[in-house]
C-alpha positions in Angstrom: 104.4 67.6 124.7 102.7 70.3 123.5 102.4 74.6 124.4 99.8 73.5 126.8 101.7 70.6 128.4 104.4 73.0 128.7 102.6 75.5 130.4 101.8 72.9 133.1 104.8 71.5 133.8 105.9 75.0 133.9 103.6 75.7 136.9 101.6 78.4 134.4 97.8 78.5 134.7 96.3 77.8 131.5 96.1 80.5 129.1 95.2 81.7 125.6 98.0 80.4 123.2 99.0 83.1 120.5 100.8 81.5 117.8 103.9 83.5 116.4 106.3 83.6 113.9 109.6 82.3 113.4 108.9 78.9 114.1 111.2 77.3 111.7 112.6 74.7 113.9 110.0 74.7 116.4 106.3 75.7 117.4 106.4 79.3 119.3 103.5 80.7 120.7 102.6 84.0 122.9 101.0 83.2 126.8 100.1 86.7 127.9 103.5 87.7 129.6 105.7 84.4 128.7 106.5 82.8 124.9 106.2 78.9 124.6 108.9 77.5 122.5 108.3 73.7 121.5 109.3 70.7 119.8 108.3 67.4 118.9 111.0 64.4 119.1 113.5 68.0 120.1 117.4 65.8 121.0 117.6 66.2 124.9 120.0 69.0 125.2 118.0 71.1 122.5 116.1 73.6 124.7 119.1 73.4 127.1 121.1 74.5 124.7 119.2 77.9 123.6 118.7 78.6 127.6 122.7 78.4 128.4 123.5 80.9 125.0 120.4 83.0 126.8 121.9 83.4 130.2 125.5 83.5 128.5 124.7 86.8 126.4 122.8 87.6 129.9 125.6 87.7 132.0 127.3 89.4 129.2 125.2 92.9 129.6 123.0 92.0 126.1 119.2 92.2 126.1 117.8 89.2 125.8 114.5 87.7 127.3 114.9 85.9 130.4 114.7 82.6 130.6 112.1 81.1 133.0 112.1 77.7 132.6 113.3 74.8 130.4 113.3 70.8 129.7 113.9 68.3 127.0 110.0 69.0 125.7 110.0 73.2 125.0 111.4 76.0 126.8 109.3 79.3 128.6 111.0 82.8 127.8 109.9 86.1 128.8 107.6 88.1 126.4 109.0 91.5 125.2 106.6 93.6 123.5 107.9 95.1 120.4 109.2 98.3 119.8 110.3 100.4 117.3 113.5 99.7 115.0 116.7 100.6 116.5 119.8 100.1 114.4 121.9 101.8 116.3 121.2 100.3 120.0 121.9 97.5 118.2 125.0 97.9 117.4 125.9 99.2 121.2 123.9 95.6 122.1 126.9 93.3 119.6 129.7 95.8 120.4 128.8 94.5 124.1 128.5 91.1 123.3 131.8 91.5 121.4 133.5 92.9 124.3 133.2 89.7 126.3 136.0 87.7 126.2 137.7 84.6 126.8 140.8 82.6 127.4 140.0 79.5 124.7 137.5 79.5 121.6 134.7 76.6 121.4 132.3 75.7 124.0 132.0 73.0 127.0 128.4 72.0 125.9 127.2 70.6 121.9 125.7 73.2 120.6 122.6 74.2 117.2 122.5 75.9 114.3 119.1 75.8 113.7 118.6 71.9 114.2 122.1 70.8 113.3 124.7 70.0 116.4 127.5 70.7 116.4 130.6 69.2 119.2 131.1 70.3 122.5 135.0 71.3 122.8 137.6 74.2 123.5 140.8 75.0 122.3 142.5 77.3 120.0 140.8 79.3 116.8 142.1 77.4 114.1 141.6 73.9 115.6 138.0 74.4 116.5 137.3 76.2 113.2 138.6 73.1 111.6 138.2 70.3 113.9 134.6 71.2 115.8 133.1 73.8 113.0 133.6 72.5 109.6 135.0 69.0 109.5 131.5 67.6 111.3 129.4 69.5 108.3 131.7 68.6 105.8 131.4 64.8 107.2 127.2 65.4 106.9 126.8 66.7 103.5 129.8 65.1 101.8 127.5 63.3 99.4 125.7 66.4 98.1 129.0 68.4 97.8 131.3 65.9 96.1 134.1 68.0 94.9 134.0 70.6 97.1 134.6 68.6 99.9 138.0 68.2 98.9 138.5 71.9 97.8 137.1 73.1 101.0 139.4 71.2 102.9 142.6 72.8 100.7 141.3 76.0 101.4 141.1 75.5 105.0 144.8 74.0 105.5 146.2 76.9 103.1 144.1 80.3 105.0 145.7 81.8 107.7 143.0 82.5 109.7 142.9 85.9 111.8 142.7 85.9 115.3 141.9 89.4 117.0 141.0 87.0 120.0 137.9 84.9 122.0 134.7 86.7 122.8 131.4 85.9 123.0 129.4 85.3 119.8 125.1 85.3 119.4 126.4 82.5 116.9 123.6 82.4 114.5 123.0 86.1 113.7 120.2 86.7 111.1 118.1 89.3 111.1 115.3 86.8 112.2 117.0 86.6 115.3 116.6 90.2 116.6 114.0 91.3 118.0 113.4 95.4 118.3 112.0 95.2 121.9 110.1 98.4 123.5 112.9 98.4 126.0 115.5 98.3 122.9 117.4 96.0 120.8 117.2 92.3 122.0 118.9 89.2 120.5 116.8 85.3 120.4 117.7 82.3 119.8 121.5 82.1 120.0 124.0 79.5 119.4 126.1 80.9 121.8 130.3 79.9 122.4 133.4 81.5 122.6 134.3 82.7 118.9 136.2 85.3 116.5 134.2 87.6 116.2 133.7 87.4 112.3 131.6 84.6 112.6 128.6 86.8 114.0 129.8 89.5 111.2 129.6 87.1 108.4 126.3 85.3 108.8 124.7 89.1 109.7 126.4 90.0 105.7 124.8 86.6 104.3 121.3 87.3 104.6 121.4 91.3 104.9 118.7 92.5 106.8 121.2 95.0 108.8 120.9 98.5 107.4 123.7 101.0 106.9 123.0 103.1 110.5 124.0 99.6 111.8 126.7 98.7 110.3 128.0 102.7 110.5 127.4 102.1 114.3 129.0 99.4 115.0 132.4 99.9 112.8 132.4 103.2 115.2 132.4 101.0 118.2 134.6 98.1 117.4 136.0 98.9 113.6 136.3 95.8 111.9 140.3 94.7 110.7 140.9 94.2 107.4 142.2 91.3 108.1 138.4 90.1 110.0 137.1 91.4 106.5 138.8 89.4 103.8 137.7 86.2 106.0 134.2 87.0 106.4 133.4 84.7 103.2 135.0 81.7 104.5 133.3 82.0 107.8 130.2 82.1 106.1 131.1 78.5 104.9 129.6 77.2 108.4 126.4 78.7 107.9 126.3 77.9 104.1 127.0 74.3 105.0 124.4 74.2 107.8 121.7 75.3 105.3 123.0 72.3 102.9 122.3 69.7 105.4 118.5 71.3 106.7 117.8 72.5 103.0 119.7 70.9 100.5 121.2 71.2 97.3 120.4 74.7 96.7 122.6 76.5 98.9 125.5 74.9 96.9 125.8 77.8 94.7 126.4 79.9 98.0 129.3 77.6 98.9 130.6 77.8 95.2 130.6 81.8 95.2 133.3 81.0 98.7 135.5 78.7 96.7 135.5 81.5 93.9 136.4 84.5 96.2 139.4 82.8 97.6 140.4 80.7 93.9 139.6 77.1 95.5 
């Protein structure tokens, strides 16, 4: 089930394999004018998954690479030579992405965060923050948060979360999953579903990686609420909890510095 299986079953000749970087959760290599994503013992629906965000943010007007083919071993995307940086075709690339909207929040199909799933279901803002987003992580790293648990929970039933509205989210927006293409900015490996928007703001802010012409550009383009920005820490709880479950323990003081901002 490897990059060379792949390429068969692909229809691909065989060709020199290139490994790359950013192979956290799976192997990814370069084959001339495709990239080979694989995974060993990958859940069925993994690659799936990453192809329907793909073809979402697609049909969305975002730059992406296309996909050209996908099964439960590894997934075939279409190389983009690199380019220089561009922070502020960025921003015109999210303030697109953004602009795609919905009637309901969630998703029809389980979605990743890196390897973690996450349920398949739709309705409104609140209830799939709660019921679909945080209650599953909470369930899976219960033992190593003990109290917090609990305070996390308060703090969800007692935040009146904002709602400017659906739209179309990347999902899982670090800068490691950019890619400054030499056609322009271009966004990888999304979890992609119907969202608030401050979900892709806050995990963008808990890494950094996004320079000030970025930020600048976008605020121009879609200015950000104050309301979106006082609940950019708690949205950051998703990803925070994420990297508990892959990573453990020491992500806990990230989840600590939340409960602080809002007194939980």
């Amino acid at each position: 089930m490897g990059a060379e299986a792949l390429l068969a079953r692909a229809g691909l000749e065989a060709r020199r394999l290139v490994p790359l970087s950013g192979g956290d959760i799976a192997s990814v290599w370069r084959a001339g004018d495709v990239v080979l994503k694989v995974r060993a013992g990958a859940p069925e629906d993994f690659f799936a998954a990453e192809a329907r965000g793909l073809r979402a943010l697609a049909a969305a007007g975002v730059r992406v690479p296309a996909v050209r083919y996908v099964d439960a071993g590894g997934i075939v995307l279409e190389y983009l030579p690199p380019g220089p940086a561009d922070p502020v075709g960025l921003a015109e690339q999210l303030a697109i992405l953004h602009g795609a909207s919905a009637d309901t929040c969630g998703w029809p199909h389980r979605l990743y965060l890196g390897s973690v799933p996450l349920p398949a279901g739709t309705g409104s803002w609140p209830t799939v923050w709660r019921t679909l987003r945080i209650a599953p992580l909470l369930a899976a790293t219960g033992t190593l948060l003990g109290g917090r648990a609990r305070r996390i929970e308060r703090l969800l039933q007692g935040f009146d979360l904002p709602c400017e509205g659906p739209v179309l989210v990347h999902g899982d927006l670090w800068s490691g999953n950019l890619h400054m293409a030499a056609t322009g900015a271009a966004l990888i490996d999304p979890a992609a579903r119907w969202a608030e928007r401050g979900v892709d703001l806050a995990m963008m802010r808990l890494f950094g990686g996004f320079p000030p012409a970025f930020w600048d550009a976008y605020q121009a383009l879609r200015p950000v609420p104050r309301e979106i920005e006082e609940a950019v820490p708690l949205y950051q709880l998703l990803y925070l909890l994420v990297h508990v479950r892959i990573f453990g323990a020491a992500y806990l003081s990230g989840v600590d510095r939340v409960l602080r901002t809002y007194g939980a």
